[in-house]
N, C-alpha and C positions, 0 to 999 in steps of 0.2 A: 710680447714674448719674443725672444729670438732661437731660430732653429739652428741647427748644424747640417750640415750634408745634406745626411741623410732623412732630416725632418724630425730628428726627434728635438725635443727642448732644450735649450742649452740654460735660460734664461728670461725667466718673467717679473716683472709688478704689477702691483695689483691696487687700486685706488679700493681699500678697505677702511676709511673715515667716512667717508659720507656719499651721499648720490649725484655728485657732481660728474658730467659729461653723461651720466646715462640716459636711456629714454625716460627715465621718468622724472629727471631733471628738464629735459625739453617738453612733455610732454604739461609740466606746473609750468612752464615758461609759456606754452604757447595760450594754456589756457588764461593767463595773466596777460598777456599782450591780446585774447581773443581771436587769435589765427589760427586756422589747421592747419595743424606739426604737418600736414603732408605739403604746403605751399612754404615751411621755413625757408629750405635751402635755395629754391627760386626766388624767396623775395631777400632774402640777404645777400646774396650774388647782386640783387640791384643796388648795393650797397654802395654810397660812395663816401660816407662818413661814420665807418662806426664806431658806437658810443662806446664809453667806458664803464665795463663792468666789473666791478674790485671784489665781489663776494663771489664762491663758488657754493657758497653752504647755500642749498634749494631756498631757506624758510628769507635769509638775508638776500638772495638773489630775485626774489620774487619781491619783496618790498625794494627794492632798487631799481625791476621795471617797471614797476610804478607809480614811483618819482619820477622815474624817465618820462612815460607817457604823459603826469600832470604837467612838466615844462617843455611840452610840446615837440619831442622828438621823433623823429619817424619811426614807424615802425622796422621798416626795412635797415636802417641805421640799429635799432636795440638789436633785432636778431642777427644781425653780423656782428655785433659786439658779446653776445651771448655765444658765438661759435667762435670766435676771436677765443672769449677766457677759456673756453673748454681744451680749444686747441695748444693754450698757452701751458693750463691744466695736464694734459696729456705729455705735452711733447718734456716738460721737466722729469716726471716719470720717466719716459723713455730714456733720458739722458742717462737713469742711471743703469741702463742694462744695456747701454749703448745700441745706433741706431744703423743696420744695416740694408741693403737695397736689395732686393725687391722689396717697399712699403705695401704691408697688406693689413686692409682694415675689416674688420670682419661684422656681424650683430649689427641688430635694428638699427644705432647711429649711424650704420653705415649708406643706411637707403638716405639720408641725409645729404647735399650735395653741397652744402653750405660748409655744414664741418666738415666733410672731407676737403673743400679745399683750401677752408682756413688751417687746417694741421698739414696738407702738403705744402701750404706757404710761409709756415714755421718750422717746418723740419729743411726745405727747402729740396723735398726730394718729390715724385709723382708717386700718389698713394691708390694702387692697386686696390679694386674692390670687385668682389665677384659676383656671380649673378645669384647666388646662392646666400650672399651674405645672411642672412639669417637664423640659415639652417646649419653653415659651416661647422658649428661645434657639436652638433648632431650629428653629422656626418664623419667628424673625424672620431667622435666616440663610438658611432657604429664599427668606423673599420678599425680604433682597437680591441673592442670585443671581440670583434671576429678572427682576429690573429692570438686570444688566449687559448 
């Protein structure tokens, strides 16, 4: 989404086809590669080849890392290339609501440090992530209620 000045919304999209980039698209990913989602974003930072992933659709994405695995690719290469499409995923979204700076990424993908910085390397900007991430949209819904 993009805000104005003053924080209100000016502009959003919204990935309502499928569960591609959410947690519970990483969450089927990591269980398929067999890694805990909390070691992804460290071991795809050790990335220095990642793979090619062409499906975002979870059920196609999930028999593609495991193709990958049968021909013997590292793990650390699939989950940099699983944050690669997500980021590829998001950033065409964003194109259309166009992309202003400060980049703030908010929600559980955000504890992520893999896809955070495959989507700053594809927008090409540094993407802000709070210490709250999780909670941020609880929190800004608390403090609209409180100004009704």
């Amino acid at each position: 989404m993009t805000l104005d000045e003053k924080g209100k919304v000016k502009n959003f999209v919204m990935n309502d086809k499928c569960a591609a980039g959410t947690g519970r698209f990483l969450e089927v990913m990591a269980r398929a590669l067999e890694v805990d989602l909390d070691e992804f974003g460290a071991m795809s930072l050790q990335s220095n080849l990642p793979s090619k992933i062409s499906s975002l659709c979870t059920v196609f994405a999930e028999s593609e890392v495991i193709s990958l695995i049968a021909r013997g690719e590292k793990r650390q290469d699939i989950i940099a290339g699983i944050h690669e499409s997500i980021a590829a995923r998001v950033s065409s979204m964003l194109a259309r609501i166009g992309i202003q700076e400060p980049v703030m990424m908010t929600g559980g993908v955000a504890r992520n440090s893999g896809v955070v910085a495959a989507l700053g390397q594809k927008l090409g900007a540094k993407i802000e992530v709070s210490d709250y991430m999780q909670v941020n949209g609880a929190i800004g819904a608390a403090v609209l209620a409180s100004s009704i």
